[in-house]
HTML snippet that shows the backbone in 3Dmol.js (N, CA, C, O; Angstrom):
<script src="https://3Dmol.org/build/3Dmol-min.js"></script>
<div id="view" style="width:600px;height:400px;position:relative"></div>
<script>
const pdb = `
ATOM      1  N   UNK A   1       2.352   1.044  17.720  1.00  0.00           N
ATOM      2  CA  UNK A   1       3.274   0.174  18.415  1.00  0.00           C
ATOM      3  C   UNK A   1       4.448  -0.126  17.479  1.00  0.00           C
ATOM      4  O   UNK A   1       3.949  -0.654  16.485  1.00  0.00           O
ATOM      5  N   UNK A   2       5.808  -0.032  17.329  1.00  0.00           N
ATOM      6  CA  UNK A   2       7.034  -0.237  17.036  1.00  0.00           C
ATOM      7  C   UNK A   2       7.370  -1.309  17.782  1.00  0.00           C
ATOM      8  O   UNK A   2       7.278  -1.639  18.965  1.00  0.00           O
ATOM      9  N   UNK A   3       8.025  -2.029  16.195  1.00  0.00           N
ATOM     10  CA  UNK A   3       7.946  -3.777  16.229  1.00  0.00           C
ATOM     11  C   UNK A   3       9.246  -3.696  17.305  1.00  0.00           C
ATOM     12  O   UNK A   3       9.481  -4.666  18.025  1.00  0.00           O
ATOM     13  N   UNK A   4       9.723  -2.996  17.340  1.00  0.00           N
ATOM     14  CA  UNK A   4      11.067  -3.348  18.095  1.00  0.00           C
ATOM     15  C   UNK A   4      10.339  -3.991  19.681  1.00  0.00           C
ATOM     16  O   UNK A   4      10.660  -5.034  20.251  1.00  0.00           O
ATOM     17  N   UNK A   5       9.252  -2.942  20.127  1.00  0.00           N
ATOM     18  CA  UNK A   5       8.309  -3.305  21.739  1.00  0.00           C
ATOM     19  C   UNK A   5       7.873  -4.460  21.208  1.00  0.00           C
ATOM     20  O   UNK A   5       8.342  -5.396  21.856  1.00  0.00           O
ATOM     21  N   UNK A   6       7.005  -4.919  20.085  1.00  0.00           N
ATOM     22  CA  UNK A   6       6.618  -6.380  20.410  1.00  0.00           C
ATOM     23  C   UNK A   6       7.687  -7.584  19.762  1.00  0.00           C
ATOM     24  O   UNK A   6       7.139  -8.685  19.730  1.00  0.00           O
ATOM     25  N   UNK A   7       8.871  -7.579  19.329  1.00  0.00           N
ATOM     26  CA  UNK A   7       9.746  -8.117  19.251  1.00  0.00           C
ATOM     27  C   UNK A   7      10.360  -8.172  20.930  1.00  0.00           C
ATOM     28  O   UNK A   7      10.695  -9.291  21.320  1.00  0.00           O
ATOM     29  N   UNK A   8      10.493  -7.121  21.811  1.00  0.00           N
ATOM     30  CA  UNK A   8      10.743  -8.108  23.214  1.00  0.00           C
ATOM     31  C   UNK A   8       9.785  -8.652  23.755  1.00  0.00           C
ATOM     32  O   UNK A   8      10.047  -8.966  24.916  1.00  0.00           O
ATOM     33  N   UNK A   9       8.454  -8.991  23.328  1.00  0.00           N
ATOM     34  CA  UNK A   9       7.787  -9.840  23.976  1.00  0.00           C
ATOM     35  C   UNK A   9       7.719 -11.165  23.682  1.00  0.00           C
ATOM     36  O   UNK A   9       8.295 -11.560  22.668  1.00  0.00           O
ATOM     37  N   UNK A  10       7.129 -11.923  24.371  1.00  0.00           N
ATOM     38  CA  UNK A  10       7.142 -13.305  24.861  1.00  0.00           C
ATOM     39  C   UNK A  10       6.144 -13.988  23.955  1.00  0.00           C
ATOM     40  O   UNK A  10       5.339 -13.353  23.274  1.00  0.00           O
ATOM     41  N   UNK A  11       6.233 -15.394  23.973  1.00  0.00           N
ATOM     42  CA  UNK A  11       5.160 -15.546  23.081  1.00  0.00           C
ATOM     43  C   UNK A  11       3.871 -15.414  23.592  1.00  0.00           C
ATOM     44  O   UNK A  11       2.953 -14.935  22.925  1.00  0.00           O
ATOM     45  N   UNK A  12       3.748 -15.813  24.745  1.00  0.00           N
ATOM     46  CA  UNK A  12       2.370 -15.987  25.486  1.00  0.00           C
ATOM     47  C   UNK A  12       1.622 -14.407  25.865  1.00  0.00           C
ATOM     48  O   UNK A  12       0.476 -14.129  26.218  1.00  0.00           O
ATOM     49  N   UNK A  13       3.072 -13.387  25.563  1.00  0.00           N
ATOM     50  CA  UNK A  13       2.687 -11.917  25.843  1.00  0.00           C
ATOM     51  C   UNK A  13       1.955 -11.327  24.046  1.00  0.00           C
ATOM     52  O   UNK A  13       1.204 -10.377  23.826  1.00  0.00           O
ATOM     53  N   UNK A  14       2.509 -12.256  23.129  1.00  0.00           N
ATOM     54  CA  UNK A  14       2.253 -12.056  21.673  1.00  0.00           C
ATOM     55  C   UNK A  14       0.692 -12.139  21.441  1.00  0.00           C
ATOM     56  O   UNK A  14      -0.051 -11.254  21.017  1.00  0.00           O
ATOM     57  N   UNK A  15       0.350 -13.575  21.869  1.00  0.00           N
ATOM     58  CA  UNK A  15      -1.090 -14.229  22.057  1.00  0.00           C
ATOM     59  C   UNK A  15      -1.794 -13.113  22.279  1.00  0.00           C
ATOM     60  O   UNK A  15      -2.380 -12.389  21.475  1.00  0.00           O
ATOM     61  N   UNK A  16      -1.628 -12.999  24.044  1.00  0.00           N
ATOM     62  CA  UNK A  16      -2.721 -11.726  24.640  1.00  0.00           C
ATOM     63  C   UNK A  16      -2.902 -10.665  23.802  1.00  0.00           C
ATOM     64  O   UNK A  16      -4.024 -10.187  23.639  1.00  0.00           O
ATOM     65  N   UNK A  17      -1.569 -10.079  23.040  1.00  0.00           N
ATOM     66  CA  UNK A  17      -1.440  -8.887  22.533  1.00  0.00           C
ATOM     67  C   UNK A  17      -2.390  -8.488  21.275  1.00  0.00           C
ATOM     68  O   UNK A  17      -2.877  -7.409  20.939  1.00  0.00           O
ATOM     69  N   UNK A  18      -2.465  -9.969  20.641  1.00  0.00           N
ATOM     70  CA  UNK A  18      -3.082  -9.648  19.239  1.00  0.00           C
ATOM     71  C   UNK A  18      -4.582  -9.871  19.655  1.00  0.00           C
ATOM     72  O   UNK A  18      -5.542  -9.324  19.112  1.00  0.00           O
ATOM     73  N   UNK A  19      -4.634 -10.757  20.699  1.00  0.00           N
ATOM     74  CA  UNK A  19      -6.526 -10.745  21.073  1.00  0.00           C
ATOM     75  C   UNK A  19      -6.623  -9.641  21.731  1.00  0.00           C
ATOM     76  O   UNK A  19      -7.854  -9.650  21.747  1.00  0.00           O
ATOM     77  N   UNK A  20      -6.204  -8.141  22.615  1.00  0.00           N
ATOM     78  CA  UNK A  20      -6.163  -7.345  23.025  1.00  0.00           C
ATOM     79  C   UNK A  20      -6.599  -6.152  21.616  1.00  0.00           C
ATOM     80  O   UNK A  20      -7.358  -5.184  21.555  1.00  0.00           O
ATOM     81  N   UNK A  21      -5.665  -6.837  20.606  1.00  0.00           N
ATOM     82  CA  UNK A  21      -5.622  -5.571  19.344  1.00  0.00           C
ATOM     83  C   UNK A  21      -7.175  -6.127  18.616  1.00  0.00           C
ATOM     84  O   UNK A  21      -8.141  -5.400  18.387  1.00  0.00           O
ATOM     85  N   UNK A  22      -7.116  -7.028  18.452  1.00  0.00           N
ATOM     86  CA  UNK A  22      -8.596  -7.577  17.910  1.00  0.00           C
ATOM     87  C   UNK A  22      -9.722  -7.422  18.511  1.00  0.00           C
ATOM     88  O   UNK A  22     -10.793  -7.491  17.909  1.00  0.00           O
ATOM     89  N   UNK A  23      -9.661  -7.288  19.246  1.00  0.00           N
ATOM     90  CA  UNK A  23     -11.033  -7.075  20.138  1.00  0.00           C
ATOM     91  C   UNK A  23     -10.889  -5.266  20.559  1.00  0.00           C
ATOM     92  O   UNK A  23     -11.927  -4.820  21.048  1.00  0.00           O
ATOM     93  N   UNK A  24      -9.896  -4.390  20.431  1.00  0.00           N
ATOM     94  CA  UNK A  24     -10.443  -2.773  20.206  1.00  0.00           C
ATOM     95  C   UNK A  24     -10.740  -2.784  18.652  1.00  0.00           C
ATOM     96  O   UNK A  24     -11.161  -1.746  18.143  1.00  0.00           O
ATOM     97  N   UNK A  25     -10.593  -3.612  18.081  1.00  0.00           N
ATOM     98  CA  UNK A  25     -10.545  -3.419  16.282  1.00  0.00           C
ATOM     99  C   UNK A  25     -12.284  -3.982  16.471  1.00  0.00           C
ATOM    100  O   UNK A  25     -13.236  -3.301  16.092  1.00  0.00           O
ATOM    101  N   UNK A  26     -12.406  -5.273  17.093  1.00  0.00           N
ATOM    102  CA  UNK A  26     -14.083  -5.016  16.512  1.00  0.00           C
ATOM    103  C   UNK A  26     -15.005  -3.979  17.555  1.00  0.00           C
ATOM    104  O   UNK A  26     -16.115  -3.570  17.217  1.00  0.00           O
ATOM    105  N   UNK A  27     -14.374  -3.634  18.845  1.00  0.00           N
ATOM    106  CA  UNK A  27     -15.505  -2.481  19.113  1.00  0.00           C
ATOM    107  C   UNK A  27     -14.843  -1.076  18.386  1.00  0.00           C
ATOM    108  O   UNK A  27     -15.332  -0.054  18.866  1.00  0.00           O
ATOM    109  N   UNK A  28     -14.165  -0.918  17.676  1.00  0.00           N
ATOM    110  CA  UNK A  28     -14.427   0.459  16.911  1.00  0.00           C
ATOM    111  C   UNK A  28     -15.009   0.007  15.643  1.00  0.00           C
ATOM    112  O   UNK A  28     -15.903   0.734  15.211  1.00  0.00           O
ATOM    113  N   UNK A  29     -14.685  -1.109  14.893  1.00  0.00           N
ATOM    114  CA  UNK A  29     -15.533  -1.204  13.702  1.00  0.00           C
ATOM    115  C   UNK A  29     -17.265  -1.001  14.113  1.00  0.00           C
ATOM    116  O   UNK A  29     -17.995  -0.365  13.353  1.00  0.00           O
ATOM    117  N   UNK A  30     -17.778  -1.605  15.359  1.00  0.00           N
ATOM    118  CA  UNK A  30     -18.953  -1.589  15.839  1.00  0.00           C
ATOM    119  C   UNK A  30     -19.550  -0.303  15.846  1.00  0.00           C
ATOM    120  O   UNK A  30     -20.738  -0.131  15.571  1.00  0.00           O
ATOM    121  N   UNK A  31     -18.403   1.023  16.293  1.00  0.00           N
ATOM    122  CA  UNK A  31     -19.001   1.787  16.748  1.00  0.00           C
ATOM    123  C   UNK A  31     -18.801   2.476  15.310  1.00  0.00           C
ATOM    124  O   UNK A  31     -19.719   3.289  15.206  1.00  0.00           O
ATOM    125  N   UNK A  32     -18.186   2.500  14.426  1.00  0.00           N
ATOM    126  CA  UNK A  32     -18.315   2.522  13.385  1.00  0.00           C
ATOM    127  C   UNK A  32     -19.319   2.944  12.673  1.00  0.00           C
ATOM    128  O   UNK A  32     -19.699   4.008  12.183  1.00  0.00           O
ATOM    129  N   UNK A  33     -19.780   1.468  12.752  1.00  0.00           N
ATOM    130  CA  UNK A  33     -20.888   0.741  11.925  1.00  0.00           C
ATOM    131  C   UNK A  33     -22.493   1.370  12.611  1.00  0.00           C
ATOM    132  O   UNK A  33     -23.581   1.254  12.047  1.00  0.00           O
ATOM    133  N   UNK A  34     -22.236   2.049  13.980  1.00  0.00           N
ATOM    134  CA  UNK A  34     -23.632   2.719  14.912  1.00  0.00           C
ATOM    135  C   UNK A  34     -23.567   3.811  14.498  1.00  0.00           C
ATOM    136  O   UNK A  34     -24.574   4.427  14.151  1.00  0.00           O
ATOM    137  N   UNK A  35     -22.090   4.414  14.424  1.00  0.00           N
ATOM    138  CA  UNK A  35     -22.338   5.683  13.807  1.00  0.00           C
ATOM    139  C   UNK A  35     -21.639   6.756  14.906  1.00  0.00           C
ATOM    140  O   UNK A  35     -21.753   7.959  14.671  1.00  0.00           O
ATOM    141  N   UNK A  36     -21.115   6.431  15.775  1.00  0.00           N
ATOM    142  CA  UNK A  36     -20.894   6.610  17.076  1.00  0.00           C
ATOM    143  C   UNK A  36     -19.265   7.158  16.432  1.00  0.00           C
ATOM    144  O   UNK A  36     -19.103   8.295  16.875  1.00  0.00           O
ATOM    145  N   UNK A  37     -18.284   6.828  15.734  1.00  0.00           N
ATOM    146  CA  UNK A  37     -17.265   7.471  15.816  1.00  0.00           C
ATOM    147  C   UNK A  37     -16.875   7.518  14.266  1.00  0.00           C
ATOM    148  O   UNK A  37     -17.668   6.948  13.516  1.00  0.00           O
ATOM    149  N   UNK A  38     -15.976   8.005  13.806  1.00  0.00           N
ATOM    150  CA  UNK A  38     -15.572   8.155  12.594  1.00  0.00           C
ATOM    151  C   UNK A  38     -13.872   7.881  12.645  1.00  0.00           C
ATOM    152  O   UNK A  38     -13.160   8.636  11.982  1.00  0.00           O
ATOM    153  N   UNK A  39     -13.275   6.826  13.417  1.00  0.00           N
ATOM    154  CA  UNK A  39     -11.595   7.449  13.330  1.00  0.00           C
ATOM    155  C   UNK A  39     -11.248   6.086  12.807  1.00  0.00           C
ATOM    156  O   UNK A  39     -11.188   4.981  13.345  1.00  0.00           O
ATOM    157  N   UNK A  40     -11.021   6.555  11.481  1.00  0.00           N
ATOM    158  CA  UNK A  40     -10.617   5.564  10.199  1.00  0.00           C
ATOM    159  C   UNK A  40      -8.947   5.361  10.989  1.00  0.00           C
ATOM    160  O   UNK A  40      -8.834   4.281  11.569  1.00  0.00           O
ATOM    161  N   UNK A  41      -8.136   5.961  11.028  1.00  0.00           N
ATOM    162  CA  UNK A  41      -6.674   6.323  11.652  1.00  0.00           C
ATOM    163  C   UNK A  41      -6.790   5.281  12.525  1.00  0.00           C
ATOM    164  O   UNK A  41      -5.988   4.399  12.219  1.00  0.00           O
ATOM    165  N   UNK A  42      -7.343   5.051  13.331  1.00  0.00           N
ATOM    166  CA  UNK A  42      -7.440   4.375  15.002  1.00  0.00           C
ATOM    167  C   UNK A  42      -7.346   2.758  13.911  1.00  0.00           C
ATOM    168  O   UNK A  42      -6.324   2.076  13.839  1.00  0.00           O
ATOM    169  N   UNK A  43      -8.644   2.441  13.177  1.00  0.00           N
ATOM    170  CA  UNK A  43      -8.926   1.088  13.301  1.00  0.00           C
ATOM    171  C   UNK A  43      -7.742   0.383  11.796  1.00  0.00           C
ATOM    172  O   UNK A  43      -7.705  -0.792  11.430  1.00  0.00           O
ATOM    173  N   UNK A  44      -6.791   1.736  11.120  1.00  0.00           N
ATOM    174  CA  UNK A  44      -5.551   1.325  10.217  1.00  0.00           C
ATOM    175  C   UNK A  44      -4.669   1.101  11.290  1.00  0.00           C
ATOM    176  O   UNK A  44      -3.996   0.070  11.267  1.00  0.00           O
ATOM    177  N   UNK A  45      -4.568   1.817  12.139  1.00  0.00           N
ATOM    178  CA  UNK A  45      -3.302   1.745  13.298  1.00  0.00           C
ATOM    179  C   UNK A  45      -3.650   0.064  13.500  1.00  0.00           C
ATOM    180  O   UNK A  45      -3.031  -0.821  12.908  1.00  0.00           O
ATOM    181  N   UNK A  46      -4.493  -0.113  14.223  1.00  0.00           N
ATOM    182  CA  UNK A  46      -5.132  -1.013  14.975  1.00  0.00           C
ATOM    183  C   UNK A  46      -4.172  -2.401  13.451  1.00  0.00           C
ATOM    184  O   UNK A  46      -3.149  -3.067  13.610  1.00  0.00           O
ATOM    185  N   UNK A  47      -4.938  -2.330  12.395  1.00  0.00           N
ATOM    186  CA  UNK A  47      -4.674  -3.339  11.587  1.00  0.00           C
ATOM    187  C   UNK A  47      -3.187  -3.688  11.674  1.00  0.00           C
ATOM    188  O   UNK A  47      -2.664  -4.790  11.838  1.00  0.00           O
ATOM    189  N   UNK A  48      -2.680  -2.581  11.537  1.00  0.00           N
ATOM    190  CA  UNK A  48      -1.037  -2.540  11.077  1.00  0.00           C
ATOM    191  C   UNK A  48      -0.522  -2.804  12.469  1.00  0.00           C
ATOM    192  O   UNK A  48       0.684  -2.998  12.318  1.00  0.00           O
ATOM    193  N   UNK A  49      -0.749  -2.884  13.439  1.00  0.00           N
ATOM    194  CA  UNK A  49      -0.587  -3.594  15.049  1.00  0.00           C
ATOM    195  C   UNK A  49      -0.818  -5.031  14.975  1.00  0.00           C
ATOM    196  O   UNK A  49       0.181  -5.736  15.122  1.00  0.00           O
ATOM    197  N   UNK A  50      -1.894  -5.581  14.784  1.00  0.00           N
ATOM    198  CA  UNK A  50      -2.016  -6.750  14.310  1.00  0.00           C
ATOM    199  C   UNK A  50      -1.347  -7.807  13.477  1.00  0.00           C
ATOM    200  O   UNK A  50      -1.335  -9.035  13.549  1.00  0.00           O
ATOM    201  N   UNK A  51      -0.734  -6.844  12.576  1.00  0.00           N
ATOM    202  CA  UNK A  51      -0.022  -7.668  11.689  1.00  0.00           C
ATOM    203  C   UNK A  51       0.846  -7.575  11.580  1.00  0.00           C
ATOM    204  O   UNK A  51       1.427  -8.175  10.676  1.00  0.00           O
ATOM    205  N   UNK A  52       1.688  -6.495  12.715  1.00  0.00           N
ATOM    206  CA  UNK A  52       2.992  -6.694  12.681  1.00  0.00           C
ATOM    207  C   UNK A  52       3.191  -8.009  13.989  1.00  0.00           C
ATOM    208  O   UNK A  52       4.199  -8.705  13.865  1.00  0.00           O
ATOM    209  N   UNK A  53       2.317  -8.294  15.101  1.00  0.00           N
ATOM    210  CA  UNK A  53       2.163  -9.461  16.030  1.00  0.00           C
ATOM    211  C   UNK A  53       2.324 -10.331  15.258  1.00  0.00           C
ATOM    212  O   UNK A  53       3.456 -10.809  15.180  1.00  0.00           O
ATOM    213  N   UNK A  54       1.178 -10.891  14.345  1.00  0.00           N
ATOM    214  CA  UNK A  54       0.895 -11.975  13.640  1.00  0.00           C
ATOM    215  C   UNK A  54       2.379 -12.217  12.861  1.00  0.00           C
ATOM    216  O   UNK A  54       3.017 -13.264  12.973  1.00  0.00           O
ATOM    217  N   UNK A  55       2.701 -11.352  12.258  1.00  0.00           N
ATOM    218  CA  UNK A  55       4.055 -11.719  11.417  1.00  0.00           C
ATOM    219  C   UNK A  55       5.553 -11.928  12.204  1.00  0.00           C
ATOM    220  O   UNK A  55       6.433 -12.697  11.816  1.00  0.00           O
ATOM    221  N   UNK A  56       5.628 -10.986  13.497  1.00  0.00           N
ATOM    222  CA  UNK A  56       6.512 -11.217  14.314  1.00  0.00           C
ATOM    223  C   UNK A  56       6.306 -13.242  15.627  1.00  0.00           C
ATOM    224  O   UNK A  56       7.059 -13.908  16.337  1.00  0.00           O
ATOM    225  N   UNK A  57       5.217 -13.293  15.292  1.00  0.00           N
ATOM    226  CA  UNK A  57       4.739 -14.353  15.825  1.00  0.00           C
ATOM    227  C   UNK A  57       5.512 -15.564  14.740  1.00  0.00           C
ATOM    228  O   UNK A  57       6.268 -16.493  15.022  1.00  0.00           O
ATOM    229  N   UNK A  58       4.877 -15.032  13.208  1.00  0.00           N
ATOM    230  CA  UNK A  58       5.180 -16.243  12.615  1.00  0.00           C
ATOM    231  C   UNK A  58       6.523 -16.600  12.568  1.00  0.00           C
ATOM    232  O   UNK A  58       6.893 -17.757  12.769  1.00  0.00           O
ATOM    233  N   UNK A  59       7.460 -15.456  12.253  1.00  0.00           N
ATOM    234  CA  UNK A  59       8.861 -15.162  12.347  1.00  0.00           C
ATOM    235  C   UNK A  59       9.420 -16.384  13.376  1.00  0.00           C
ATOM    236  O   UNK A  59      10.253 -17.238  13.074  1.00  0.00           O
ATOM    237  N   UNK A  60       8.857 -16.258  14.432  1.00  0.00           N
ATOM    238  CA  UNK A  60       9.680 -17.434  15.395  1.00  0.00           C
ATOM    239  C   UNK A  60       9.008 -18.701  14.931  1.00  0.00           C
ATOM    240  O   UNK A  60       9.796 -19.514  14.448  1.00  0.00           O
ATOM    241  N   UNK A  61       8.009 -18.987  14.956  1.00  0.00           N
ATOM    242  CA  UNK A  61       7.337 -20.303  14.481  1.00  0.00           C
ATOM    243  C   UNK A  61       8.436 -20.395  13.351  1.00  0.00           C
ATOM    244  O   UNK A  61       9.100 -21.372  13.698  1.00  0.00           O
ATOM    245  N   UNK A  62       8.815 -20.052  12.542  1.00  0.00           N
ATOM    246  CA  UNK A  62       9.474 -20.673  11.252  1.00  0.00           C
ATOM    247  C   UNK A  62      10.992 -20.748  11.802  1.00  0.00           C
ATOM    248  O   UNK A  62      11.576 -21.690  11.267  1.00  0.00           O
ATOM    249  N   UNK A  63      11.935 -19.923  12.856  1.00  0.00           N
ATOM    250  CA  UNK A  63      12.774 -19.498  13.508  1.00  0.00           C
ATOM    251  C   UNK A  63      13.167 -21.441  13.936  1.00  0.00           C
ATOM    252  O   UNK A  63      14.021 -22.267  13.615  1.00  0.00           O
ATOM    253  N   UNK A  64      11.680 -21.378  15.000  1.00  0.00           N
ATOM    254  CA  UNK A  64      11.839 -22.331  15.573  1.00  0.00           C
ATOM    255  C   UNK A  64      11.958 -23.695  15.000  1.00  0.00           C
ATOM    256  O   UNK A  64      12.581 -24.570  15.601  1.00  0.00           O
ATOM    257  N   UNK A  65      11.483 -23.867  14.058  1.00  0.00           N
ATOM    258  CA  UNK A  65      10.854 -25.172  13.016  1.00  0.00           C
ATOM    259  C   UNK A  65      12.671 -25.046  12.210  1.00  0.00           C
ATOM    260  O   UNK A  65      13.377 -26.033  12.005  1.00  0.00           O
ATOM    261  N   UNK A  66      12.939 -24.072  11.991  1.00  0.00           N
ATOM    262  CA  UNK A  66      13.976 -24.090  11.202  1.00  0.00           C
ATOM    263  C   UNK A  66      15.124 -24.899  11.709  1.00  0.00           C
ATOM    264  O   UNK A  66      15.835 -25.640  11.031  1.00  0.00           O
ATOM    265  N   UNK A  67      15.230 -24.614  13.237  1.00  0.00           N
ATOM    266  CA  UNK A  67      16.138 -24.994  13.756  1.00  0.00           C
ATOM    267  C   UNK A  67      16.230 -26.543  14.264  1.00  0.00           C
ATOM    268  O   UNK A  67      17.350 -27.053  14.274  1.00  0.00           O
ATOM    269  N   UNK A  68      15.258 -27.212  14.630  1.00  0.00           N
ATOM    270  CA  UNK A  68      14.683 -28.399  14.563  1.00  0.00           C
ATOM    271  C   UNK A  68      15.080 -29.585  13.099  1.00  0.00           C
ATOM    272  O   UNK A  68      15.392 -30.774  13.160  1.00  0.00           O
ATOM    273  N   UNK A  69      14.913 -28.693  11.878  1.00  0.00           N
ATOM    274  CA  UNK A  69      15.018 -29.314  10.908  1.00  0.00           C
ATOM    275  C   UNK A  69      16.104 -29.117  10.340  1.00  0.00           C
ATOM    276  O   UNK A  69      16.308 -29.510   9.191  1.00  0.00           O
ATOM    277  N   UNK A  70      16.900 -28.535  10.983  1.00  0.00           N
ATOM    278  CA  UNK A  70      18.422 -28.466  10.632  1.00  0.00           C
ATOM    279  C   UNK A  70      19.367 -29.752  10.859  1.00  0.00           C
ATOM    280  O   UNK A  70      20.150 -30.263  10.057  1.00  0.00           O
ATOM    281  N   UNK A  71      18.970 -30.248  12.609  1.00  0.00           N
ATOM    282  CA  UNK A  71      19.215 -31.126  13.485  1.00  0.00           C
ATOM    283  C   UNK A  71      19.259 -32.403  12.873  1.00  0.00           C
ATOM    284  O   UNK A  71      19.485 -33.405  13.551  1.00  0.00           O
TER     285      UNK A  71
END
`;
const viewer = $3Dmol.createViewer("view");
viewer.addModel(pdb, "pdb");
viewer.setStyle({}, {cartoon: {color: "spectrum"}});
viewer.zoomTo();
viewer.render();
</script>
């Protein structure tokens, strides 16, 4: 995913997005861990998805706070 797609989303579209990415991240670690798949690639993608949300998330939280405390 290219931050530019989750930079037009919403915040409430941000939320869903990262519990959407977290929850394929623990059923492949699961299947992982059974033995069931091997795709190391999938669950780095997966991380680096996550944390570009989480950081594009925080980005406005501080965006927002900034602007407040300017006032």
């Amino acid at each position: 995913m290219k931050s530019e797609k989750v930079r037009n989303l919403t915040a409430d579209e941000l939320v869903s997005q990262e519990r959407d990415l977290s929850d394929q991240l623990f059923k492949l670690k699961f299947q992982l861990n059974m033995g069931q798949t091997e795709s190391l690639k999938k669950i780095r993608g997966l991380r680096r998805d996550i944390a570009r949300v989480k950081t594009i998330a925080r980005e406005r939280e501080l965006a927002a706070t900034g602007a407040t405390e300017k006032k």
